[in-house]
Structures are given as C-alpha cells and as structure tokens.
MARTORKE-334194 format. One line per field, with one value per residue (C-alpha): residue in three letters; residue number from 1; x, y negated, z negated. Coordinates in steps of 0.1 Angstrom, whole numbers, plus 5000, padded with zeros to 4 digits. Each point is the difference from the previous one (the first is absolute). Layout:
residuo	(ala;...)
num	(NUM;...)
east	(X;...)
north	(Y;...)
up	(Z;...)
//
This chain:
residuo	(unk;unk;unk;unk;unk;unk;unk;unk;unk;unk;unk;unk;unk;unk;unk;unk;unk;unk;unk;unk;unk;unk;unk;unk;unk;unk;unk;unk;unk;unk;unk;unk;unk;unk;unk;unk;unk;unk;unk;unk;unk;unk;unk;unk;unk;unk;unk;unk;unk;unk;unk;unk;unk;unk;unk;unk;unk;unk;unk;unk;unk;unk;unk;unk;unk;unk;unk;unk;unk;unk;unk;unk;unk;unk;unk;unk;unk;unk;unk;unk;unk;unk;unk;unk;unk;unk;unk;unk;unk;unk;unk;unk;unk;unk;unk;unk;unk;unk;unk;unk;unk;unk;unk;unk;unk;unk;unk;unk;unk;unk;unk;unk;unk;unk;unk;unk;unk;unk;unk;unk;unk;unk;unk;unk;unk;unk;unk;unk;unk;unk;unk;unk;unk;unk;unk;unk;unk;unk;unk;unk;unk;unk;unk;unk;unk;unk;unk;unk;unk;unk;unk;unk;unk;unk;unk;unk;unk;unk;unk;unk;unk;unk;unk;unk;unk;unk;unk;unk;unk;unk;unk;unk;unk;unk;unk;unk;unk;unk;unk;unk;unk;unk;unk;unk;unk;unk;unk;unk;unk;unk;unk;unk;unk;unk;unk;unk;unk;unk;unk;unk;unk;unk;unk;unk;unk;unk;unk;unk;unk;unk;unk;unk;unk;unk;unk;unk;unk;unk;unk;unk;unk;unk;unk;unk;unk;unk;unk;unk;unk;unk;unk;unk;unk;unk;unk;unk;unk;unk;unk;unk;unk;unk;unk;unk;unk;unk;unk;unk;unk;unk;unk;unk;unk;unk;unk;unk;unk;unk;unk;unk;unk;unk;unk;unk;unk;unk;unk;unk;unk;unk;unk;unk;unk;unk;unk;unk;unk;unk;unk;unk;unk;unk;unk;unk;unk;unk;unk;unk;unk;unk;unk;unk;unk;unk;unk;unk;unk;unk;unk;unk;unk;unk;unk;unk;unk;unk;unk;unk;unk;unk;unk;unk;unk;unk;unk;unk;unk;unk;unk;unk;unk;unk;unk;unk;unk;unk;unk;unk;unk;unk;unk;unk;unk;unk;unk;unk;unk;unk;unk;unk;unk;unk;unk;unk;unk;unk;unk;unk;unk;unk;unk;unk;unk;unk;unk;unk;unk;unk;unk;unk;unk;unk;unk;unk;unk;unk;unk;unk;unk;unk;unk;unk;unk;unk;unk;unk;unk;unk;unk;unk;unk;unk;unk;unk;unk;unk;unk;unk;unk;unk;unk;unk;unk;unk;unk;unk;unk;unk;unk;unk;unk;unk;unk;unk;unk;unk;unk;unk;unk;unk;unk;unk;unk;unk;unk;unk;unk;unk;unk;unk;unk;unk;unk;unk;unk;unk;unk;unk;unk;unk;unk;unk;unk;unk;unk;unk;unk;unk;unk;unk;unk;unk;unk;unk;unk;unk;unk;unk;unk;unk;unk;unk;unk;unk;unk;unk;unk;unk;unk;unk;unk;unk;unk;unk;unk;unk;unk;unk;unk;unk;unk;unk;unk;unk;unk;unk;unk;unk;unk;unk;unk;unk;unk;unk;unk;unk;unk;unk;unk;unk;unk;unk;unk;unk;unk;unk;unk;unk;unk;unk;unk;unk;unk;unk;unk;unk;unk;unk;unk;unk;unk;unk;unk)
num	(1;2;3;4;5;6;7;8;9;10;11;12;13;14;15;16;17;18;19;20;21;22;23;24;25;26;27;28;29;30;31;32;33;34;35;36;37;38;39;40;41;42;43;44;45;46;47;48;49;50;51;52;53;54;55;56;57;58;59;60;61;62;63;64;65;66;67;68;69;70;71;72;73;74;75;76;77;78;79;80;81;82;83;84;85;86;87;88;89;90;91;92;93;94;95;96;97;98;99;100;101;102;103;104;105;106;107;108;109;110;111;112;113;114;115;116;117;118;119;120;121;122;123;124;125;126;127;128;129;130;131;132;133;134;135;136;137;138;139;140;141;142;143;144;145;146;147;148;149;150;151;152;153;154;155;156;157;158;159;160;161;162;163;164;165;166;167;168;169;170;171;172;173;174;175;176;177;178;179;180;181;182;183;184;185;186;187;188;189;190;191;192;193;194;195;196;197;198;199;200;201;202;203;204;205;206;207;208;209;210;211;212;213;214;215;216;217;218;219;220;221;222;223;224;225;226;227;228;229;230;231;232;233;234;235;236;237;238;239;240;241;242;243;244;245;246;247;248;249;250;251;252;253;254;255;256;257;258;259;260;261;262;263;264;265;266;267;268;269;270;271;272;273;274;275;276;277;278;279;280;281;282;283;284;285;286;287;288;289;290;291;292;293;294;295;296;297;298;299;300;301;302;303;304;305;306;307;308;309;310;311;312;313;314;315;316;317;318;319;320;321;322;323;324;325;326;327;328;329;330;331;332;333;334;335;336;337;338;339;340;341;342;343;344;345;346;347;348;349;350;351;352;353;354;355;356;357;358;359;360;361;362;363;364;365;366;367;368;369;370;371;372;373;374;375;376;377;378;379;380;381;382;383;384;385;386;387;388;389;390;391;392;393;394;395;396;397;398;399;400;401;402;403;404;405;406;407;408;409;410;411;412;413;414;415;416;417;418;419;420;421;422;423;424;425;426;427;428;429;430;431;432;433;434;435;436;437;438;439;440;441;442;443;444;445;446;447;448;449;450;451;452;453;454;455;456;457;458;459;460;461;462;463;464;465;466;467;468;469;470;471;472;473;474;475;476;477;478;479;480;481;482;483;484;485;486;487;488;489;490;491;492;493;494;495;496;497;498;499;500;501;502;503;504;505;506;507;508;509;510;511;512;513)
east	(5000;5013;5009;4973;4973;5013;4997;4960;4993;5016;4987;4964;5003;5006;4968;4977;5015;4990;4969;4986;5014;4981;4968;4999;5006;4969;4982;5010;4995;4966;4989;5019;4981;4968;5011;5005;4972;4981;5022;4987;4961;4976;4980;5032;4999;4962;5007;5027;4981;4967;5023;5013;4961;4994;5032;4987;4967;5014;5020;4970;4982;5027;4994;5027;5008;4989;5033;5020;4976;4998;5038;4997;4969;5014;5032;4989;4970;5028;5023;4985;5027;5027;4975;4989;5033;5013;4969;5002;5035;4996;4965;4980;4989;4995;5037;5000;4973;5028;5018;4967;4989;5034;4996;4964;5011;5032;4973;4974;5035;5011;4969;4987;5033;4989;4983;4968;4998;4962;5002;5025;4979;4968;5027;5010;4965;4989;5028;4999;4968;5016;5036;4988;4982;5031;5011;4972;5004;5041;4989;4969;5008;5039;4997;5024;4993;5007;5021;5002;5030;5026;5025;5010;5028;4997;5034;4999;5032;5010;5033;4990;4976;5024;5023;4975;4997;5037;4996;4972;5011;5030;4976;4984;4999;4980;4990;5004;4982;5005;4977;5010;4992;5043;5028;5031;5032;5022;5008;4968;4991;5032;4998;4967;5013;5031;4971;4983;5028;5009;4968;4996;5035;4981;4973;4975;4973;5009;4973;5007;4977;5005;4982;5018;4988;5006;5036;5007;5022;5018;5010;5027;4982;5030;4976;4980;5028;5019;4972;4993;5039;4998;4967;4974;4967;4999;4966;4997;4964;4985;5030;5003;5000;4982;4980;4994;4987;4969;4999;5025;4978;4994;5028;5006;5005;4996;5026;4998;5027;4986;5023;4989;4962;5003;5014;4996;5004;4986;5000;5011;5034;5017;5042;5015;5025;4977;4979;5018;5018;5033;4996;4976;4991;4966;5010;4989;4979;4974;4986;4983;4995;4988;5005;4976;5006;4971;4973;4994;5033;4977;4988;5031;5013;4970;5006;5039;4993;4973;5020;5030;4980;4984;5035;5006;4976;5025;4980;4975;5003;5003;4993;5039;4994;4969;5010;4984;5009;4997;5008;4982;4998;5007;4982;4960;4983;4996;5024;4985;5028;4984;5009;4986;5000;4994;4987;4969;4970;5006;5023;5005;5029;4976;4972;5018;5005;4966;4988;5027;4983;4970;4999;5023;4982;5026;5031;5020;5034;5019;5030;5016;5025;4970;4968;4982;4962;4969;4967;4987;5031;5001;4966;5003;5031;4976;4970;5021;5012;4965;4989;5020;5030;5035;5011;5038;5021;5042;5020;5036;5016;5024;4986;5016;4978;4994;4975;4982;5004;4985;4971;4998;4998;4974;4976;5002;4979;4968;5009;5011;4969;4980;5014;5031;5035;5030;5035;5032;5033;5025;5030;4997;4983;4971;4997;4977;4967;4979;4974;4978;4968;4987;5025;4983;5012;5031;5015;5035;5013;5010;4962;5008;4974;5000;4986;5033;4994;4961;4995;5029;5024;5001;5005;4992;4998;4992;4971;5000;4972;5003;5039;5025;5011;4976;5009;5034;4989;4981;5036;5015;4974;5001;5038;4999;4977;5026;5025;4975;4988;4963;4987;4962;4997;5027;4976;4967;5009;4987;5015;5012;4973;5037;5010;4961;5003;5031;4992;4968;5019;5027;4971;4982;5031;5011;4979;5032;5030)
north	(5000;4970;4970;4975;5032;5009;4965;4999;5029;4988;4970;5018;5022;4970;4985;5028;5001;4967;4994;5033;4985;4970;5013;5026;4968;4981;5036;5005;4963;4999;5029;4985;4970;5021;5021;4972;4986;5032;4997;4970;5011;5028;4970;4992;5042;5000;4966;5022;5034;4972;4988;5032;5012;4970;5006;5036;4986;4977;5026;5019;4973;4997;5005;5028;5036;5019;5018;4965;4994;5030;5002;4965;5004;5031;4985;4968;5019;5025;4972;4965;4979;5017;5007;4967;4986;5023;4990;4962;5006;5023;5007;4969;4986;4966;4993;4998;4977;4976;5022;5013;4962;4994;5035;4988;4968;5011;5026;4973;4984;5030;5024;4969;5010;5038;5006;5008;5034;5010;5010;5023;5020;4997;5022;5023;5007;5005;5025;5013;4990;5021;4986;4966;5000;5000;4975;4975;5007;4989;4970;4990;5006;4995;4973;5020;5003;5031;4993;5019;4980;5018;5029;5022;5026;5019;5015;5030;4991;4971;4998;4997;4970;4983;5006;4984;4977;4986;5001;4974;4976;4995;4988;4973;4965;4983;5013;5030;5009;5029;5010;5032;5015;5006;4993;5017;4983;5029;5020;5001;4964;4988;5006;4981;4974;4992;4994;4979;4977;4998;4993;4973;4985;5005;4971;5029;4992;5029;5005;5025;5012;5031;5007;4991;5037;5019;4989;4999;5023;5002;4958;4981;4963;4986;5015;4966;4974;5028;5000;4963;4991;5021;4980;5024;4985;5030;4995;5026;5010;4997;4999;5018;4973;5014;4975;4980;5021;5020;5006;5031;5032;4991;5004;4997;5032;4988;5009;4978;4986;4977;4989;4970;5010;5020;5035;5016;5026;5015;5036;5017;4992;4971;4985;5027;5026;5028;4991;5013;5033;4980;5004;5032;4994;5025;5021;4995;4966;4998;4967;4987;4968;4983;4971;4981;4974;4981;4978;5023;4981;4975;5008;5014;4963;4991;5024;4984;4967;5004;5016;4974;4974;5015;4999;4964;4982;4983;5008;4970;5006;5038;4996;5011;5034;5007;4999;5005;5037;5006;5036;5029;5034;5031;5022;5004;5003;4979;4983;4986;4985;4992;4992;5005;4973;5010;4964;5004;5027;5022;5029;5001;5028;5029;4995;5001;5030;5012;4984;5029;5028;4990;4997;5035;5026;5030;4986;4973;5006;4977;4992;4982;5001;4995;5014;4978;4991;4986;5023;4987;5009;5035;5004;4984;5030;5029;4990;4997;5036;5013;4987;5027;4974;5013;4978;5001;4975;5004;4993;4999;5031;4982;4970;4967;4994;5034;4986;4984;5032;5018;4978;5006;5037;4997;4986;5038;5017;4986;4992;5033;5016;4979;5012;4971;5018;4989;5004;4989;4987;5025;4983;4967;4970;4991;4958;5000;4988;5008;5014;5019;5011;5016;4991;4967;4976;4999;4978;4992;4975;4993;5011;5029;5020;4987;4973;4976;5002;4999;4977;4977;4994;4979;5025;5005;5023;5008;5020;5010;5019;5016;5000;5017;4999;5016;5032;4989;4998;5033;5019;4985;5017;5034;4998;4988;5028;5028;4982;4999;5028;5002;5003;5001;5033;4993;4971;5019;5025;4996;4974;5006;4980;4978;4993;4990;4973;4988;4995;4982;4976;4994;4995;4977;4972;4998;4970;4989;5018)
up	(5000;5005;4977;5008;4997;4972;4981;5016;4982;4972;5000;5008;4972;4977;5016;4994;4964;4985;5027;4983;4965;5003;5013;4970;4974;5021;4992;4959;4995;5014;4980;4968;5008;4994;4969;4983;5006;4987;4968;4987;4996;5006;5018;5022;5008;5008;5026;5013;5004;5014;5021;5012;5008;5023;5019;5004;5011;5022;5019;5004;5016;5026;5038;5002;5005;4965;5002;4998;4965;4979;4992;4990;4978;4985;4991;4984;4978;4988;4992;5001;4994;5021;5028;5000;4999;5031;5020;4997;5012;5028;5005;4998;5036;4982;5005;5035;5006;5010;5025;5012;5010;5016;5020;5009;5015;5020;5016;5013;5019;5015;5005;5032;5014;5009;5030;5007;5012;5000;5033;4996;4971;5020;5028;4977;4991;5031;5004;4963;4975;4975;4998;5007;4966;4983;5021;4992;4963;5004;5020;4983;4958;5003;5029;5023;5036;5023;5029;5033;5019;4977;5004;4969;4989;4976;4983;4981;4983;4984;5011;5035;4995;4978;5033;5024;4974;5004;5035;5005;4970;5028;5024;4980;5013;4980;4962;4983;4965;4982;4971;4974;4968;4998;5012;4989;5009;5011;5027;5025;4996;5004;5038;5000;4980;5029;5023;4983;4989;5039;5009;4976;5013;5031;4992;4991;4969;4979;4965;4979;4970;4973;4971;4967;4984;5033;5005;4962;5000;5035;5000;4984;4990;5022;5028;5007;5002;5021;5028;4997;5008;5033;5007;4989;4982;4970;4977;4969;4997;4966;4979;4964;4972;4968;4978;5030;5027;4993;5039;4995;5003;5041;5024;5036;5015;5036;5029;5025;5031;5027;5023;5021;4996;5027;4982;4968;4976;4969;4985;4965;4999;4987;5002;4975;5009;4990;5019;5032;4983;4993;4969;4985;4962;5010;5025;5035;5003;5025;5012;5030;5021;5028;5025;5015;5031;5008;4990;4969;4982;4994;4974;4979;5011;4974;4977;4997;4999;4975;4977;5006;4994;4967;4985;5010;5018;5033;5029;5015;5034;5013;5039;5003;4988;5022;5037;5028;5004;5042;4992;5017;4986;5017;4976;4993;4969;4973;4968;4967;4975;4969;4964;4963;4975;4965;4986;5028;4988;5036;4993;5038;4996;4979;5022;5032;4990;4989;5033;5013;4981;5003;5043;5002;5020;5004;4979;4980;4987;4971;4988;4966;4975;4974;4994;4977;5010;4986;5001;5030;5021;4989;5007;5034;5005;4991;5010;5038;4993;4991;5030;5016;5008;5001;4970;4992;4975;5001;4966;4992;4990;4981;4979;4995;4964;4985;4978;5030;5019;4973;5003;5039;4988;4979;5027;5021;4982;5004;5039;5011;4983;5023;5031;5002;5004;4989;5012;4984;5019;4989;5018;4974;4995;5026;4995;5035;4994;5032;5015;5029;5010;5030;5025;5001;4971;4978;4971;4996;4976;4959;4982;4976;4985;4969;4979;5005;5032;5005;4972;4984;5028;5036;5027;5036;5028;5039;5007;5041;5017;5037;5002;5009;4966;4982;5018;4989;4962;5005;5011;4973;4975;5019;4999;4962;4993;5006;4979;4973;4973;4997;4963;5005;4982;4976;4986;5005;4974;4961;4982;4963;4975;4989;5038;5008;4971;5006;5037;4991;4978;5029;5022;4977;4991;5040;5011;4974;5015)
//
C-alpha cells in the first residue's frame, strides 16, 4: 500500500473513531438528560412516561409503512427515556422539515426542465399496456418521463463499465459531473482521477460529489483541497457533525456520471478498489452498470444538479447543462432514469418493484446484497409466485455485515414457503441490485432491498423496457444462476422454536439497521 493510502486510512480510521465517539455522547447525554429528569419526582417520571405515550401515539398516526413504526413504538414503551432519546435523534421526521423545504424548492426549478414525453408513453402503450403502466407510475408519481430517443448498455461487470466509463469522461467538451455514495482514493480511481484533472486543464466543468458516510472510510480529509487545486469543484454531501446535524440517518447513495448531458452512467458500483476485484475483502464481488447516450441523460442531469445544489445552493441559471442534444439512436425500445428522495411521501424505489411483481406473467428474477422488506413487499413477492410466476431473489454467499446478513436470512422462510426461491452467490459478495421480468422490462441501478435503501436514503435507478438490454440483464441472471447455490429447501424445513424467535426479533428491529 502505498504511503498516502496508508495515512487515508489512517486518518479514516481516526475519523470513524471520534465521529462514532461523539455521536454516542449526543446519545448518553440525551438520555442522562431524561434520567435526571425522572430523579427529581414521581410527577417529573409520570410527564416522562405521558410524554413517552403521545410520542407513541403520534407515530401511529403517521402516513407510513407499519414496519417503519412498530420498532419505534416497541422500543420507546420498553424504555421511554432511552427510546425517546434515540428517536428525536434519529428517527424523528420533524428535523428535516428544513431540508425537506430546501429539497422541495430546488425540484419546482429543475423538474420544468424535463421534457415532456407523453407521447412517447401513449407509444409504448399502444405497443405494451402492461409495461407502459409502470411507466406512467415512474412519470406520473416520481415526475420522471420515459424516453424513446436513447441507446443503452448494460455491463454485467463492473469493471467493464467503469472501463467505458474512462473512456467517454475523455471525450468531454463541455461539463462532466460525477455523483457517488464512495470514492476510495486508491488504485482504480486513480486512473479516473488523471482524466479528470486533464480534462479540467482542458477548460472542462468538472463537479464532483461523495457522500461523507459512504467514503468515510476510503478518503484522506486532504481529498477536497487536492481536487480543488487541479480545478475540480468537490462538494461533500451531508457531512457528519454530531450535536449539530440531526440530518445524519439519510444518505446519498446515488451513482451517477453525466458527461456533457449527452451520456451517462449509473449502476451498483461506486470508485473503490473492491469494487472491481482489485482488491477482495468478500470474495468475488459482482456489480452491474449501464450507459445510456441520448435524451434519457436528461434526467440524471436533474438528478445531479439537484443534489449539488442541495449541498450549497450556486446554480441560477442551468441552460448550460441542458443542450440541445441532436443525437439519434440506433436502438429501439424505451429508457426511464429516475430517482427516490426519502424527505417526499413516494417510496418510488419499493414500489417500482411491486409494480415489477405485480405486472410478471411467466417470471421476475432479483438481486441484492440485502434482504430486508416491509410486509407489503414480501407480500407483493409471493403473492407474484402464487400466481404461478417463476419468482427468484439472488443473495451473497459471503456477507459483508453478518449481522445484517443474518437478518436477510431470516426473511426466507416465509418467502420460499410461498413458492419464492432463493439462491445464494457462492463465489462472494453480490452488491448488484437489478432486475427482470418477462423479457420485457428490467432495472439496473443503486436500490437495495432493504429499508436504507427503500426508505431512508437518496438513490436512483434506470428502468428500460423493449431493449436489447433486458435480454442482456436476463443472460446475466441465467449465467449468475449456475454460479449460485439454491437454498429454497434448506429454508423450507422446520425451524427450531429458538431460531423462529430470534429471527422474528431480527426481522422486527430492521426498519433500524
């Protein structure tokens, strides 16, 4: 390892240390704050315990999933003053009524600036009813259009969009904007990182935005004033500062490159050496990705400049980042980019996916590193399978969390007795989170299954119908499926009365994890 790697994960390490230090003080102090107060009277106690009920109450009341409220309720009736403490400091929605506004407004700037593509859903309609309902939700809830002037790869390895990747960031005139979860400063990104200092000497706009959680860990704090001498605008996205933010349980796990609003790419992966095998702390890692050239860029070109803007509000005039695009594509089909914002009330990521399972007539395949849903998905899953729908759903074989993989496990059960079957990637870790249905539509982009995902953090995605690469997507699965050890009848057996409790209580705090 080099020197400089070796001082960012020092200095990383160090990071994590005292961030983690400081937000367990913020914790003990809150809930000191509250013993105390129950020390000085039995009065004081009742407030506390009154106080403790309305919370409660008011959770109930709230227009959301009733997975995302029983841990909540459970917790702060078992222990009022520490679960009241720990949900006015991560749980409370209150606390982003701020950000929510500022979201709200950057939105009615940018959402005039996508297209208006009704005529292309009334085609796809006419050609498809069935696929275009998805469609309409995508355009019509989450304010995304459907494009049909777009060609898309899809890349069943990472490594080989992250290639492609390089290769059109050195054809950029104009701007180039780069949105991820991480960003490790080693070894893969350090070829991307040449490019983009040349292309910046080159006169080229280069943004660059990470999430301050995401890239914890791979980053030296040097990082910023690093990419700003070459020329490279570097925004952090919701920074880690206990006692002051109380915005630090949603984080942006977008992955997102637009170069010139004319290409893009998005997928699982983000800038990290394990990302691309150089590096194997989980065996084998799988991801996916896919570019897109077209008029479909549009709307990651939102998606980016939203989010930029949300950190630090520069931006008055964008007609620069949305030229007139004269390409013409050379595929058919249809390309809908869209994102999920969790300060709106549309979980656009879990019910693009019930939309998925709910339209499948002979199959639908999945895959995620995590396997924690809400009632309504899992219902959505077996309901699909008892419909006579081949329903499959791919896991890693070799976990990154073990406690969080234990948690994925405990979900099998009740799908595979309904008719879901499960396979495991035995090579390693699976971090794609696609997927397919019926040789018509597919889904390629950051949304785990899993409550992070679905519920707490900013993500997006490209859902594509009639294209090549949905046959593409479907290979990958039949391919994947031969790597993978299927444990449908492994989890169908008779669980121990221990094993059943223990997985109900995992299953019961991960709305949490």
């Amino acid at each position: 390892m080099r020197e400089e790697q070796k001082g960012a994960v020092k200095n990383s390490i160090g990071r994590i240390f005292i961030t983690a230090l400081l937000i367990l003080i913020q914790v003990v102090w809150l809930i000191e704050l509250f013993v105390r107060l129950n020390k000085y009277s039995t009065g004081i106690s009742l407030v506390s315990s009154a106080i403790a009920l309305i919370v409660v109450i008011k959770i109930y009341g709230r227009d959301m999933n009733s997975a995302m409220k029983m841990p909540w309720m459970i917790l702060i009736m078992a222990f009022p003053v520490a679960g009241v403490g720990i949900y006015l400091l991560c749980g409370h929605s209150g606390v982003n009524i701020g950000i929510r506004k500022h979201f709200q407004a950057l939105q009615s700037e940018l959402t005039p600036l996508l297209p208006d593509k009704e005529d292309v859903l009334q085609k796809l309609s006419d050609e498809d009813r069935q696929t275009a309902n998805m469609a309409h939700y995508i355009s019509h809830s989450a304010g995304y259009p459907v494009y049909d002037n777009t060609d898309l790869e899809f890349y069943p390895e990472a490594v080989d969009g992250f290639e492609a990747q390089k290769e059109a960031l050195k054809q950029a005139k104009k701007f180039i904007f780069m949105e991820y979860h991480a960003i490790e400063d080693a070894q893969s990104f350090a070829g991307m990182k040449s490019i983009l200092f040349e292309k910046a000497k080159e006169g080229v706009e280069v943004r660059l935005i990470y999430d301050d959680v995401g890239s914890m860990g791979f980053i030296n704090t040097d990082f910023v004033k690093q990419m700003e001498s070459q020329g490279i605008q570097c925004r952090i996205f919701n920074k880690i500062v206990p006692f002051v933010n109380m915005f630090m349980n949603n984080r942006d796990h977008r992955k997102i490159t637009v170069i010139d609003g004319q290409v893009g790419f998005t997928g699982g992966y983000n800038l990290a050496d394990e990302y691309f095998n150089i590096t194997h702390p989980y065996g084998l890692w799988k991801d996916t990705g896919v570019r897109m050239e077209g008029d479909a860029v549009r709307s990651l070109t939102v998606m980016f400049l939203e989010m930029w803007n949300a950190i630090k509000k520069t931006d008055t005039d964008y007609t620069a980042y949305f030229p007139e695009i004269t390409y013409t594509a050379k595929q058919t089909g249809y390309v809908q980019p869209y994102a999920d914002n969790p300060l709106d009330d549309e979980h656009t990521g879990e019910n693009v996916y019930m939309n998925v399972l709910n339209s499948a007539r002979e199959y639908a395949y999945f895959i995620t590193p995590y396997l924690l849903i809400s009632d309504e998905m899992k219902k959505a899953f077996t309901l699909a399978a008892r419909r006579g729908v081949d329903v499959r759903i791919i896991t890693p074989g070799i976990p990154d969390k073990k406690f969080v993989y234990q948690a994925t496990r405990s979900y099998y059960n009740r799908l595979v007795k309904k008719g879901v079957r499960i396979f495991e990637y035995t090579p390693g870790f699976c971090h794609a989170k696609q997927c397919v249905s019926d040789d018509k539509a597919a889904v390629v982009g950051t949304i785990n299954l899993d409550y992070r995902s679905l519920y707490h953090h900013f993500e997006n995605a490209a859902a594509f119908y009639h294209k090549d690469a949905v046959a593409g997507v479907k290979a990958d699965f039949d391919h994947l499926f031969e790597e993978c050890h299927e444990v449908t009848e492994q989890y169908r057996s008779h669980r121990s009365t221990a094993l059943r409790i223990g997985q109900c209580i995992l299953r019961l705090f991960a709305p949490l994890l």
